[in-house]
C-alpha positions in Angstrom: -0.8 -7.0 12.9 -2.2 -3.8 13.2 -3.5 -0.9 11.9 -3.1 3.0 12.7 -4.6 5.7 10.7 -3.7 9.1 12.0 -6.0 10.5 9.8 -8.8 9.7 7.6 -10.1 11.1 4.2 -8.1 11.1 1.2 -8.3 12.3 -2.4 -7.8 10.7 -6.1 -4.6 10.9 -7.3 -4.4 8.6 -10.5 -6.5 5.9 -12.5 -6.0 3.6 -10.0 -8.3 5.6 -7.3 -11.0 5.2 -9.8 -13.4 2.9 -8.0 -11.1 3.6 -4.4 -13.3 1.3 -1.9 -12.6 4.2 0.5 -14.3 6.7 -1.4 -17.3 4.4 -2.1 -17.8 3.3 1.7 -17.6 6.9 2.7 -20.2 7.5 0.1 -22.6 5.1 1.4 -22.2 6.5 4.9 -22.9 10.6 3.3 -18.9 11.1 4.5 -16.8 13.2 2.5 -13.9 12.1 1.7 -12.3 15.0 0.7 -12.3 16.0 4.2 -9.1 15.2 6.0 -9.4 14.7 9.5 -7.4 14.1 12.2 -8.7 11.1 14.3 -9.0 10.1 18.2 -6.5 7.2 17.5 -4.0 9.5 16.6 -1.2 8.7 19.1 -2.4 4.9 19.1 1.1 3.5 19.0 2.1 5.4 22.3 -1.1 4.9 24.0 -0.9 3.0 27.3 -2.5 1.3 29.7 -3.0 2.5 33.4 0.5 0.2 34.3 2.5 2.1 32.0 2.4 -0.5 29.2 1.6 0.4 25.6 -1.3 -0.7 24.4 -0.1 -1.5 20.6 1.9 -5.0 21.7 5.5 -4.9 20.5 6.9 -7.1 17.8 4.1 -6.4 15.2 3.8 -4.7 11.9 1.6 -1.8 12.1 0.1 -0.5 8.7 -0.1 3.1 9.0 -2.3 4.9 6.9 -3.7 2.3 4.9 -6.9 4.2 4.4 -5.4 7.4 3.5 -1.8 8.0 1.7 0.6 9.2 4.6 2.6 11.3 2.0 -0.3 13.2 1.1 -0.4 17.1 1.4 -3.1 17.3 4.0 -1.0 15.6 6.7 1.6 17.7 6.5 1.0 19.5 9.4 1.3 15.9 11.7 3.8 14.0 9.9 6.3 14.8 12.0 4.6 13.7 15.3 4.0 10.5 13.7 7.8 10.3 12.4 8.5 11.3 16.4 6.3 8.1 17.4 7.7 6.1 15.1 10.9 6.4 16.5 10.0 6.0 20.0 8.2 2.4 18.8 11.5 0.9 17.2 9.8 -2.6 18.5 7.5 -1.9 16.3 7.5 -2.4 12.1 5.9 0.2 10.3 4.4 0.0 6.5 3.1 2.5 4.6 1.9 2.2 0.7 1.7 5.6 -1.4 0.8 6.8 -4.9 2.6 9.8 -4.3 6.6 9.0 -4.1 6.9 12.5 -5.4 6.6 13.8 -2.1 8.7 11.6 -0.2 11.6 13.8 0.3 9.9 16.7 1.5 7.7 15.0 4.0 10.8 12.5 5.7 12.2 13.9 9.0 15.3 15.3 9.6 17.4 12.0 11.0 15.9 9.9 8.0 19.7 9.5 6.8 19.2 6.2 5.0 15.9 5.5 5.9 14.8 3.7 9.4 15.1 0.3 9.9 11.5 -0.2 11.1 9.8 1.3 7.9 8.7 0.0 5.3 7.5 2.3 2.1 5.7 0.6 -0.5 5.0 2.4 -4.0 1.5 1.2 -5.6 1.4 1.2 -9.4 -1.5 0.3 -11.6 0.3 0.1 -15.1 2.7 0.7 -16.7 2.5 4.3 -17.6 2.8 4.7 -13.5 5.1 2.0 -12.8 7.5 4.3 -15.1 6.4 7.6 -13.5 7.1 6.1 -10.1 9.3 3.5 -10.2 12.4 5.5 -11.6 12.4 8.1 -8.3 11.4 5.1 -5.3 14.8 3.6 -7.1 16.8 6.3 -6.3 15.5 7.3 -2.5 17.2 6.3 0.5 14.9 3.3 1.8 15.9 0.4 3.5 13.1 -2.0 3.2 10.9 -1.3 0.2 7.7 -3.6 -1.6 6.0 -2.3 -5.0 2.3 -2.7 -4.6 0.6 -3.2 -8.1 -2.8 -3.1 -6.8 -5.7 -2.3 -8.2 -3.0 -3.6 -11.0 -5.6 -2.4 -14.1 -3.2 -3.0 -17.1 0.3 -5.0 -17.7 3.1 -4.1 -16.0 7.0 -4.7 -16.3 9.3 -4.5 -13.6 12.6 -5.8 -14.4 14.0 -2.4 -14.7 12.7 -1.7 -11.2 13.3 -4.5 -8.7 17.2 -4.3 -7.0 16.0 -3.2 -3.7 12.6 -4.0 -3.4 12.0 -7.2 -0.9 8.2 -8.1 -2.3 6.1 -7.6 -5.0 2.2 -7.2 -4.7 -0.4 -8.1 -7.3 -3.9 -7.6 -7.2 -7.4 -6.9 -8.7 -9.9 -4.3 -8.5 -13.0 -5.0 -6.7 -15.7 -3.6 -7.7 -19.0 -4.0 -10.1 -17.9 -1.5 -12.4 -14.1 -2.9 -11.9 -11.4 -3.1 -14.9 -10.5 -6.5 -15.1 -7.4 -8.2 -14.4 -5.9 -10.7 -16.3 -4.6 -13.9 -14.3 -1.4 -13.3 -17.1 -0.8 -10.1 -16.1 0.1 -11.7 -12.7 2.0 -14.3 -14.0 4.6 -12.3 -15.6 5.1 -10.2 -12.8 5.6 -13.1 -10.7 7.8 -14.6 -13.5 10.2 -11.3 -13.1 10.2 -11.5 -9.6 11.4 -15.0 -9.4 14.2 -14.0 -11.9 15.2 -10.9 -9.8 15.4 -13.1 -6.3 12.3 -11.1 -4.9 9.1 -12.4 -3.3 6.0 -12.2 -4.6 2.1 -12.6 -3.5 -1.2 -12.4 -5.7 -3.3 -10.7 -3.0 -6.4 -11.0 -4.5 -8.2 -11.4 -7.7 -10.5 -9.1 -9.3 -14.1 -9.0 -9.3 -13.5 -9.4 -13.2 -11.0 -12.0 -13.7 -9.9 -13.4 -17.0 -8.0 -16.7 -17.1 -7.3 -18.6 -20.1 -9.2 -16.3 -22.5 -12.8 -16.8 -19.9 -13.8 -13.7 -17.7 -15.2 -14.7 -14.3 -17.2 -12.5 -12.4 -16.2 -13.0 -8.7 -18.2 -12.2 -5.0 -15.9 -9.6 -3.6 -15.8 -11.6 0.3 -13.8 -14.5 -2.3 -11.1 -11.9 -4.0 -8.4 -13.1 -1.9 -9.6 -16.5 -0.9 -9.5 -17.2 -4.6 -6.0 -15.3 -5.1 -4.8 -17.7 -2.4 -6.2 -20.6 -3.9 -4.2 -19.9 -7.0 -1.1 -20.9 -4.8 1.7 -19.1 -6.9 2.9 -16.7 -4.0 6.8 -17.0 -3.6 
């Protein structure tokens, strides 16, 4: 695994960014955000070593822009180096997640046809009112490997209507003091759909306000996803 942010900063988009742990650990360090910036590691997946050799070993997924939303308007001026590097890494297996599918076809390259094979696009949705604004368009575009990411998942969510395609399904809490809670039955239902449709599905981790079984549990944020995996109900 590993991990290649082009460039940092971001901005709110929707409810979900509410208590965006990128925003708040910027905050603490008097960064803004707001700012987008392109970084040193830029090119990291072509950087090599003095032998020739890249430095980002092949056969590895690479999450790109997982502190930032690679779709977003600010990057539009580098997107298409990072398409160009992309391509020249097809050893490689790329993820991105995005709240803003509205831009996909406008920011995808030119030989995109029907999507690379070493791409995956995720589509995060926090409830349903998303999941619907969403979920309709990321059925239609031409992606080969696709996941729906219903994290900070801040309400309950059906996706029935949205899974041919999609190869995983993620669900997970909010971490935060101020966080909305999640509701372990929220979870369980999306799992339940998922295991109908034939798709996989993890719990990635559980809120810092859980509710199970009618109790709400206030949980240490360095347990969120020891606890989710604890729960054992990924398939």
């Amino acid at each position: 695994m590993a991990m290649w942010n082009p460039w940092r900063g971001c901005h709110r988009h929707s409810e979900g960014c509410l208590h965006c742990y990128i925003h708040k650990g910027d905050a603490r360090r008097g960064v803004d955000t707001d700012q987008i910036i392109r970084t040193k590691d830029f090119d990291a997946p072509v950087q090599a070593k003095r032998d020739g050799t890249y430095k980002m070993k092949g056969g590895q997924t690479v999450y790109l822009c997982f502190s930032t939303d690679f779709l977003l308007e600010d990057g539009d001026p580098w997107r298409e180096e990072c398409w160009a590097m992309i391509r020249r890494r097809p050893d490689l297996h790329f993820i991105f997640l995005t709240k803003r599918i509205h831009r996909f076809s406008e920011c995808i390259p030119s030989d995109w046809g029907q999507g690379y094979d070493n791409v995956t696009v995720g589509c995060t949705v926090e409830n349903q009112a998303c999941a619907d604004a969403r979920l309709p368009l990321f059925a239609r575009l031409p992606i080969k490997h696709r996941n729906i990411i219903c994290q900070p998942l801040i309400g309950p969510v059906e996706l029935g209507a949205y899974l041919d395609g999609v190869e995983l399904v993620v669900a997970g809490g909010e971490s935060d003091r101020d966080a909305r809670p999640l509701n372990y039955a929220w979870v369980l239902s999306i799992r339940e759909e998922c295991i109908r449709h034939g798709v996989h599905f993890e719990f990635r981790q559980c809120g810092t306000h859980f509710i199970k079984d009618g109790r709400r549990y206030t949980i240490p944020v360095k347990e969120l996803c020891s606890q989710a995996r604890k729960a054992n109900i990924n398939c």
